[in-house]
C-alpha angles and dihedrals in degrees: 000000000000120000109230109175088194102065118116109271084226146355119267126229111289090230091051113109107240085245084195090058087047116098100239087244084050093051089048086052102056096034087058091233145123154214088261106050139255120302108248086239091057099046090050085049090051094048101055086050098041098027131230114318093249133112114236112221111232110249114266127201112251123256096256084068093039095051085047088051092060077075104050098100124106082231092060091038079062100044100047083051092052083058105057088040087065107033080059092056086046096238082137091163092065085033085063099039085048092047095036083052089050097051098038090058088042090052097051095049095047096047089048097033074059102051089050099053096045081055096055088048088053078080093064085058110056089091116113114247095212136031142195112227137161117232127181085353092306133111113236131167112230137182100266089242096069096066119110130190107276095041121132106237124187118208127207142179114297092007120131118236103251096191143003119283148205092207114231103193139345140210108194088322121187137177136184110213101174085127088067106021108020086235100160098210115046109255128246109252113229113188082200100110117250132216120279101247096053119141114235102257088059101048091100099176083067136101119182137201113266093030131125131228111226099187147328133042139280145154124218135169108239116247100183137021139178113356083003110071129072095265083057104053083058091057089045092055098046089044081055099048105123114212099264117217098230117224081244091056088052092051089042087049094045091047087052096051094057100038087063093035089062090040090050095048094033091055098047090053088045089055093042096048097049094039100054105016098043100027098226120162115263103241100055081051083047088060093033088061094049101045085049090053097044085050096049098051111099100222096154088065094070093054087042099049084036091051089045102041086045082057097046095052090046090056090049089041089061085057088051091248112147107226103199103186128015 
């Protein structure tokens, strides 16, 4: 599949104008705006109907539950058993390698189970706090939440992009939109309308939230804010983003499985056999069995599969890639 860094990152609503296919006299019409701005009474008026221009993080679990959930593997249950089995038969030295082995896996997967989600949250973030608007003709600074589709915004050097816009006019404007299209050089804003099918690198008489202005200056009425830009989509579908079971969890859990599943048989026809073919008391078959299932348990694989994936997921973080789950 090619890789073309300028698709959209998601489809719009069916029912969205293509505000890049929209004549800039045609966007200030059905938006029900001006040159001039948007009244205040108006934009209150807007903002109790649209919401604040923020993005609302989904809801995580906290890290109690996330630190609980680095045992939750067949392969842990049996270790932790393995521990006890042996800390009652006092053999503390192989209880506290077993132990040290659990929590040192457990502690590998939560800190970078943590770095991975505040990176994911740095999304929530990319909105700009304040924004330059004109309202009844004249230019305010306002807190960036308060902007509501239909709003006049001015753009200047160095300014992030608060919404998204259908840009008015331009003076040398340049944007760099890496956050949205990897481009690696802001791109040169161009009001003139653009086809409908464009891909979202090359709809020039947009400016989109997140972004940052290079240089230059512009004005544009904003067309989406919050969930609804581009930047928001991105936070939507990372909100939405269910746990995957990796092809290597489901090896690891079917390993798992089976691994318990031969002790567990190996060790009941170890007892049997002892018991009432050797003869042997029950209790010295009690101890056989457990030393054989201790044995037999691989604790050294959980701290193998943890240290390599952690180093798996260091190598891919110095090419800025956000590893979620281990």
């Amino acid at each position: 599949m090619p890789n073309d860094v300028n698709r959209p990152i998601s489809d719009p609503p069916s029912d969205a104008p293509h505000w890049h296919a929209q004549e800039s006299s045609q966007a200030l019409q059905i938006l029900g705006s001006a040159a001039t701005g948007l009244t205040r009474a108006e934009a209150a008026t807007r903002l109790a109907t649209h919401g604040p221009n923020r993005l609302n993080a989904a809801p995580r679990p906290g890290w109690w539950w996330r630190l609980l959930a680095q045992f939750h593997n067949l392969l842990i249950y049996t270790l932790l058993a393995a521990a006890l089995v042996t800390f009652l038969l006092d053999d503390f030295v192989d209880a506290a390698v077993i132990l040290g082995v659990v929590v040192i896996n457990a502690l590998i997967g939560f800190i970078q189970e943590g770095k991975a989600e505040r990176a994911l949250e740095a999304v929530h973030a990319m909105l700009a706090s304040h924004a330059m608007v004109l309202r009844d003709g004249e230019r305010h600074e306002i807190d960036a939440g308060d902007l509501v589709p239909g709003d006049m915004v001015l753009l200047e050097s160095g300014s992030r992009v608060p919404a998204d816009l259908r840009l008015l006019s331009v003076k040398n404007l340049r944007i760099d939109e890496a956050a949205l299209t990897g481009e690696s050089v802001p791109t040169d804003k161009d009001p003139a309308v653009v086809a409908a099918d464009a891909p979202l690198g090359d709809r020039l008489c947009m400016a989109y939230a997140g972004t940052v202005v290079g240089v230059g200056q512009g004005s544009g009425v904003v067309v989406a804010t919050a969930a609804q830009t581009e930047m928001g989509r991105i936070g939507s579908m990372v909100g939405g983003v269910p746990t995957l079971v990796t092809p290597l969890t489901r090896r690891l859990d079917q390993f798992a499985r089976q691994i318990t599943a031969v002790i567990v048989v190996v060790s009941a026809i170890t007892f049997l056999y002892g018991y009432y073919v050797r003869e042997m008391p029950a209790l010295d078959m009690f101890l056989v069995v457990v030393g054989l299932a201790v044995s037999a348990i691989p604790e050294g694989l959980p701290a193998i599969v943890t240290i390599t994936l952690a180093i798996g997921t260091a190598t891919m973080a110095q090419h800025r890639a956000v590893v979620r789950r281990l």
